[in-house]
PDB file of N, H, CA, C and O in Angstrom:
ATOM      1  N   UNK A   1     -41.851   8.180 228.251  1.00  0.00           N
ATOM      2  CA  UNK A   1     -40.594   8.131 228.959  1.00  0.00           C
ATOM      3  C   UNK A   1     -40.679   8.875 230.288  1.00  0.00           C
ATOM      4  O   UNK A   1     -39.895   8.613 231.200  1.00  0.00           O
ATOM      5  N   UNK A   2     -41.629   9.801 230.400  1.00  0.00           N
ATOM      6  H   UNK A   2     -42.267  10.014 229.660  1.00  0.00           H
ATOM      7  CA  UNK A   2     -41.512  10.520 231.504  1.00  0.00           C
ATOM      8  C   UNK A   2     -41.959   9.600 232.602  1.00  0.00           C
ATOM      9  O   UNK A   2     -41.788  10.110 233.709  1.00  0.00           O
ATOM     10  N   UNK A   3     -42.531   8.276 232.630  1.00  0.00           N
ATOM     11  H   UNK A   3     -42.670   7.861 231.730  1.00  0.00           H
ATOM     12  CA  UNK A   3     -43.181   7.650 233.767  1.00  0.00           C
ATOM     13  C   UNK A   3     -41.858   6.471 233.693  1.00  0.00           C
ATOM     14  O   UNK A   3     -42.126   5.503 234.404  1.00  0.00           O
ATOM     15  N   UNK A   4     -41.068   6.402 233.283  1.00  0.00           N
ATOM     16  H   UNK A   4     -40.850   7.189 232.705  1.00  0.00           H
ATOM     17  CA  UNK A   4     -39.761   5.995 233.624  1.00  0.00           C
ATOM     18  C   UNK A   4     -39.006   6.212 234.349  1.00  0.00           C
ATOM     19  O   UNK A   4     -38.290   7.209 234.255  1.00  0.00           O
ATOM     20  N   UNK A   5     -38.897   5.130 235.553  1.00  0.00           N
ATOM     21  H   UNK A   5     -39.479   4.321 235.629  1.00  0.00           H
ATOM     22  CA  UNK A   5     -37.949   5.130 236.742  1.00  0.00           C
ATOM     23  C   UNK A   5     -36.740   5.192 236.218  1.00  0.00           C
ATOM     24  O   UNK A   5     -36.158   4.628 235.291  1.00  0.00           O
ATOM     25  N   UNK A   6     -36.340   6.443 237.442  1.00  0.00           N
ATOM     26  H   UNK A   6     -36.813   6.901 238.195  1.00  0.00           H
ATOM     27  CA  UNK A   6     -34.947   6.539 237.446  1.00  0.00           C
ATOM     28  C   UNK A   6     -34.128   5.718 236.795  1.00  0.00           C
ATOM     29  O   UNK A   6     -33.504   6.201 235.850  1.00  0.00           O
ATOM     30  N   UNK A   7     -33.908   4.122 237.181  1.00  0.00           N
ATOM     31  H   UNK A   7     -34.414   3.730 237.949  1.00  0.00           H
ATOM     32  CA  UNK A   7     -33.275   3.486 237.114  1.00  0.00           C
ATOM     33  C   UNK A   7     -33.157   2.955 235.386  1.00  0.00           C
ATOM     34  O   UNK A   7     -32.122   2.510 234.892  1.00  0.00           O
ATOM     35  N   UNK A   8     -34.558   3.138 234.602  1.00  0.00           N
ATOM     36  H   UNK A   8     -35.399   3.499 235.004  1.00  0.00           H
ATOM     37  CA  UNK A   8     -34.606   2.711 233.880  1.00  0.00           C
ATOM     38  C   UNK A   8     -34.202   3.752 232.698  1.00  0.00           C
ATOM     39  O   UNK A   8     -34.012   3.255 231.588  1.00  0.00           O
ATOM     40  N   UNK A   9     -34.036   5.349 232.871  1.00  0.00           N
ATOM     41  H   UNK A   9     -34.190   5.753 233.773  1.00  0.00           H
ATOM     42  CA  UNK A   9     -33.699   6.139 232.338  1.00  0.00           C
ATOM     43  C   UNK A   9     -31.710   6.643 232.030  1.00  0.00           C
ATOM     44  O   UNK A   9     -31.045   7.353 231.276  1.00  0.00           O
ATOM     45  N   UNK A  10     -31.529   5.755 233.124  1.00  0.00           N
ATOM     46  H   UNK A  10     -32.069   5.178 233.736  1.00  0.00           H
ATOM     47  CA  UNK A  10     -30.097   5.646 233.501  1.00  0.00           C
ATOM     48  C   UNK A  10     -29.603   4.321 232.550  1.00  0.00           C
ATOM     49  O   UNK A  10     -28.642   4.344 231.781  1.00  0.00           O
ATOM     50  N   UNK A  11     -30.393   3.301 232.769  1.00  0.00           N
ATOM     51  H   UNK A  11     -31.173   3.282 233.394  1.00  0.00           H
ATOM     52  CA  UNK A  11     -30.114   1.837 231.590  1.00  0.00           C
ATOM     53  C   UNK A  11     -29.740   2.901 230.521  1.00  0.00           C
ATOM     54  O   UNK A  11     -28.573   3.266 230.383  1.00  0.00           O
ATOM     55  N   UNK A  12     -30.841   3.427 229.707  1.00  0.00           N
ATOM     56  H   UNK A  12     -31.789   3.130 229.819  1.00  0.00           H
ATOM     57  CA  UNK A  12     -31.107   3.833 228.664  1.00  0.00           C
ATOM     58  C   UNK A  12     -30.430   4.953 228.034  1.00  0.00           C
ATOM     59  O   UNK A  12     -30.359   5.242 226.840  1.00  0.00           O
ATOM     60  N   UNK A  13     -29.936   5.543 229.077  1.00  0.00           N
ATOM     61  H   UNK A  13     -29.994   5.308 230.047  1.00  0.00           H
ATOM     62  CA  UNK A  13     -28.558   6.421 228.709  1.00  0.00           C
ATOM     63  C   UNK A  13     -27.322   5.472 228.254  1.00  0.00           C
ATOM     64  O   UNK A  13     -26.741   5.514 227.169  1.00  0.00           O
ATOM     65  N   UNK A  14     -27.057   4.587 229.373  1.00  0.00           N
ATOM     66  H   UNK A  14     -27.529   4.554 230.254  1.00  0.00           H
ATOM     67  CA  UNK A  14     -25.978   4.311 228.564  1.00  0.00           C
ATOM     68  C   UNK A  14     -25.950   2.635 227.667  1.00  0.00           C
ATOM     69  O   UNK A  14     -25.044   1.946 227.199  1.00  0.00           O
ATOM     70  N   UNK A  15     -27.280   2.510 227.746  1.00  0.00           N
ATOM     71  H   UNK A  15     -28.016   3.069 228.126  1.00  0.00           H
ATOM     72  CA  UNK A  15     -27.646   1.708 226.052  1.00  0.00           C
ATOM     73  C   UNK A  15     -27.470   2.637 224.983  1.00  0.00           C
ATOM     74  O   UNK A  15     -27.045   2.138 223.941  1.00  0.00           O
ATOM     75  N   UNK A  16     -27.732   4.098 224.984  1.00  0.00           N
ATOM     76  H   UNK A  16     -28.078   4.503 225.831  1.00  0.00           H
ATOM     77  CA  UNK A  16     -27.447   4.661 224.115  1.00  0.00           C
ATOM     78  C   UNK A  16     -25.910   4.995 223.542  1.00  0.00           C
ATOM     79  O   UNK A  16     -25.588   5.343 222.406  1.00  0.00           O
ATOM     80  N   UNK A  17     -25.343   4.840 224.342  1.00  0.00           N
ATOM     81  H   UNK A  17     -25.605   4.557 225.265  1.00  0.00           H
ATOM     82  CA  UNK A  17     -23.777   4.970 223.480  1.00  0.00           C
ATOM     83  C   UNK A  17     -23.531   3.738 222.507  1.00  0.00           C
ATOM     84  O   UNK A  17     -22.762   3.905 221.560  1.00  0.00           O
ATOM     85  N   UNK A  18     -24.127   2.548 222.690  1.00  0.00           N
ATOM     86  H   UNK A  18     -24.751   2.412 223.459  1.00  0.00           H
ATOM     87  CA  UNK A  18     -24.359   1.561 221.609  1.00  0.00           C
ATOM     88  C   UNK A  18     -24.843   1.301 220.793  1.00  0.00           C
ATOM     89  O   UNK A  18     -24.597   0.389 220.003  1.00  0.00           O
ATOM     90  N   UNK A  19     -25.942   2.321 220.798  1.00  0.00           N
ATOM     91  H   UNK A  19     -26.142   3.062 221.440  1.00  0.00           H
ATOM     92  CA  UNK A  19     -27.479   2.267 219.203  1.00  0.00           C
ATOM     93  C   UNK A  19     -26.493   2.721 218.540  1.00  0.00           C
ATOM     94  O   UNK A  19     -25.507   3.402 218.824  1.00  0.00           O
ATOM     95  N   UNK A  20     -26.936   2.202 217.524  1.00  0.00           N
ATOM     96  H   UNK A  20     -27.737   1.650 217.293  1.00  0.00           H
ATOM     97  CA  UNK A  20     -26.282   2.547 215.513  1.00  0.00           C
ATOM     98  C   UNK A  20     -27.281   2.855 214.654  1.00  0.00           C
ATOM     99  O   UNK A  20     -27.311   2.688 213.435  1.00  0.00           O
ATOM    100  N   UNK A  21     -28.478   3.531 215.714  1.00  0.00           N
ATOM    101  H   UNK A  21     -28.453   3.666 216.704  1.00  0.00           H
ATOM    102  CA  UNK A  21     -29.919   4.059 214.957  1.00  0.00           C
ATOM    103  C   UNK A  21     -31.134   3.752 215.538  1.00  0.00           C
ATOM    104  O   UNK A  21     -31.008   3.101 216.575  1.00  0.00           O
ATOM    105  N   UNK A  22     -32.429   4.040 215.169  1.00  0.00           N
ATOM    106  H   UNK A  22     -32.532   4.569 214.327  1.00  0.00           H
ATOM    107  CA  UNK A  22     -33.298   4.510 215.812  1.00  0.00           C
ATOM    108  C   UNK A  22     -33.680   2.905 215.910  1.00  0.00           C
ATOM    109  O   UNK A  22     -34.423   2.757 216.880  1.00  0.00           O
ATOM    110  N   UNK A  23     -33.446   1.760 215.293  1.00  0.00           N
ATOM    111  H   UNK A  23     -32.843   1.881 214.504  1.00  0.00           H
ATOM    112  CA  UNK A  23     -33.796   0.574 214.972  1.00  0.00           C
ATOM    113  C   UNK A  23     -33.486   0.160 216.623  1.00  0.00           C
ATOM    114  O   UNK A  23     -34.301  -0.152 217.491  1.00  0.00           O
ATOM    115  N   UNK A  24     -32.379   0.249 216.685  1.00  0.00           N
ATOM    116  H   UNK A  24     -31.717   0.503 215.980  1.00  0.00           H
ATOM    117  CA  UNK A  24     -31.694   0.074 218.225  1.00  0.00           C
ATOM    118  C   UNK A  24     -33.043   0.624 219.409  1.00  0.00           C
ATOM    119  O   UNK A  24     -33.634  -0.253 220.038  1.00  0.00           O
ATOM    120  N   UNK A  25     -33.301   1.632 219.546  1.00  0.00           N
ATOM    121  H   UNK A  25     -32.821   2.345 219.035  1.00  0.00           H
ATOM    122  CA  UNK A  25     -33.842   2.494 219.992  1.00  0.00           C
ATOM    123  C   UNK A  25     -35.507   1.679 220.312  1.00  0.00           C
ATOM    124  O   UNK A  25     -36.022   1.392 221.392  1.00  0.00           O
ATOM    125  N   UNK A  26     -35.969   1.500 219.048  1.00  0.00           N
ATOM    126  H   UNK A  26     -35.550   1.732 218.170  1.00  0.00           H
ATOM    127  CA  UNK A  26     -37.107   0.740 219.526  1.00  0.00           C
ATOM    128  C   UNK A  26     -37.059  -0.737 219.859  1.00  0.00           C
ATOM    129  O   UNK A  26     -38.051  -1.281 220.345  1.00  0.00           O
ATOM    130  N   UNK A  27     -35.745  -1.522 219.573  1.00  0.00           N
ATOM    131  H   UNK A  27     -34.940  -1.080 219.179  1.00  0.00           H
ATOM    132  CA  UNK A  27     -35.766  -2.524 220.188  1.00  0.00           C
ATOM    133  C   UNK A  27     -35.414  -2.632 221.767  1.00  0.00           C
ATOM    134  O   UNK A  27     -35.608  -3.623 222.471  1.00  0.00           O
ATOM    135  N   UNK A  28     -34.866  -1.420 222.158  1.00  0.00           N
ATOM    136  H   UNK A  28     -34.708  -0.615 221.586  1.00  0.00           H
ATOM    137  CA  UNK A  28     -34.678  -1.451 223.675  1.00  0.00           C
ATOM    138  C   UNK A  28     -35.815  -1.142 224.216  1.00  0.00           C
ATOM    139  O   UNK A  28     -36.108  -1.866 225.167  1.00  0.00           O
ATOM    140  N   UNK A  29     -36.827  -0.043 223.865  1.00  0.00           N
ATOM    141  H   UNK A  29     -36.590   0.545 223.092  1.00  0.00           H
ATOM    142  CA  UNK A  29     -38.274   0.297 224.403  1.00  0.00           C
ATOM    143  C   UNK A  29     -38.768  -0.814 224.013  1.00  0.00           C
ATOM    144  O   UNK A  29     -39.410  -1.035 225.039  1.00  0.00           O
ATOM    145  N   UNK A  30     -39.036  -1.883 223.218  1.00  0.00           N
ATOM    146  H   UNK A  30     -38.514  -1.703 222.384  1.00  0.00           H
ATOM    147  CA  UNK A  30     -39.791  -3.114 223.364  1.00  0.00           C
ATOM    148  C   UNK A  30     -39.318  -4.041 224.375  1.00  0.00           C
ATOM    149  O   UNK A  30     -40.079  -4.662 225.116  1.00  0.00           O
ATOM    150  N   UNK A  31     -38.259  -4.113 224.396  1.00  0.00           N
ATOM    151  H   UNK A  31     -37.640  -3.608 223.794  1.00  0.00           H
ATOM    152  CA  UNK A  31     -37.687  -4.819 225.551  1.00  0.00           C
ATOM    153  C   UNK A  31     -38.085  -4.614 227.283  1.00  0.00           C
ATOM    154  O   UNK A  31     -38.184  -5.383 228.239  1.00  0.00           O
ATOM    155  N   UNK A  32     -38.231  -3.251 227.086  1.00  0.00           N
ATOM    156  H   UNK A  32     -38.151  -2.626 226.309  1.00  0.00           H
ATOM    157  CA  UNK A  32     -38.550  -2.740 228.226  1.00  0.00           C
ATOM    158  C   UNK A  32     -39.693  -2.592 228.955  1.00  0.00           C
ATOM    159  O   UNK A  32     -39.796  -2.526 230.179  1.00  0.00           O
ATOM    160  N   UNK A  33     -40.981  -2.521 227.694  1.00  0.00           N
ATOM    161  H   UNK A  33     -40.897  -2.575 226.699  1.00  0.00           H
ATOM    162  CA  UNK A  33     -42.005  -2.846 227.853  1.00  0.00           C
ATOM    163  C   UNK A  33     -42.266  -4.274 227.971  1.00  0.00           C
ATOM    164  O   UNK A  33     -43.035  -4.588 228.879  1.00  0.00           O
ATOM    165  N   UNK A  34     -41.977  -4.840 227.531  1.00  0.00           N
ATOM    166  H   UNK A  34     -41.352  -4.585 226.793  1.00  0.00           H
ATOM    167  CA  UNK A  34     -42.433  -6.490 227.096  1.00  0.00           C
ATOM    168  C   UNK A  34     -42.157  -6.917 228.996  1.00  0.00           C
ATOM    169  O   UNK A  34     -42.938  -7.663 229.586  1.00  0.00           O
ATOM    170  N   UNK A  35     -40.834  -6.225 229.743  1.00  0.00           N
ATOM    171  H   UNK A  35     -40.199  -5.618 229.264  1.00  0.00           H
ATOM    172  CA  UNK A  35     -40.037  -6.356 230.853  1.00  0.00           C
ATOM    173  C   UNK A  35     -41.546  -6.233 232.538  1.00  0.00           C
ATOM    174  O   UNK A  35     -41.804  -6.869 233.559  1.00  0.00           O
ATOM    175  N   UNK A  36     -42.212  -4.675 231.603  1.00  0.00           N
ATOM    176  H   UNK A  36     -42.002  -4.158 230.772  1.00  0.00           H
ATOM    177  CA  UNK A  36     -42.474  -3.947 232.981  1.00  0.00           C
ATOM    178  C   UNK A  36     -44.094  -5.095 233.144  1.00  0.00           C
ATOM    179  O   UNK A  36     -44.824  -4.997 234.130  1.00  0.00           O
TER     180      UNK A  36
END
């Protein structure tokens, strides 16, 4: 996470008010990877 742009650390804040668990959590980091 630390080589995560700004921009993408900011997504991910407020994707987080929507996870309902860690399940959430790695489907957004796959997403994100699959992205870069």
């Amino acid at each position: 996470m630390k080589s995560f742009p700004i921009s993408k650390l900011e997504d991910l804040g407020e994707a987080l008010l929507d996870f309902h668990g860690i399940d959430d959590l790695d489907d957004w980091l796959q997403k994100y990877t699959e992205l870069s």
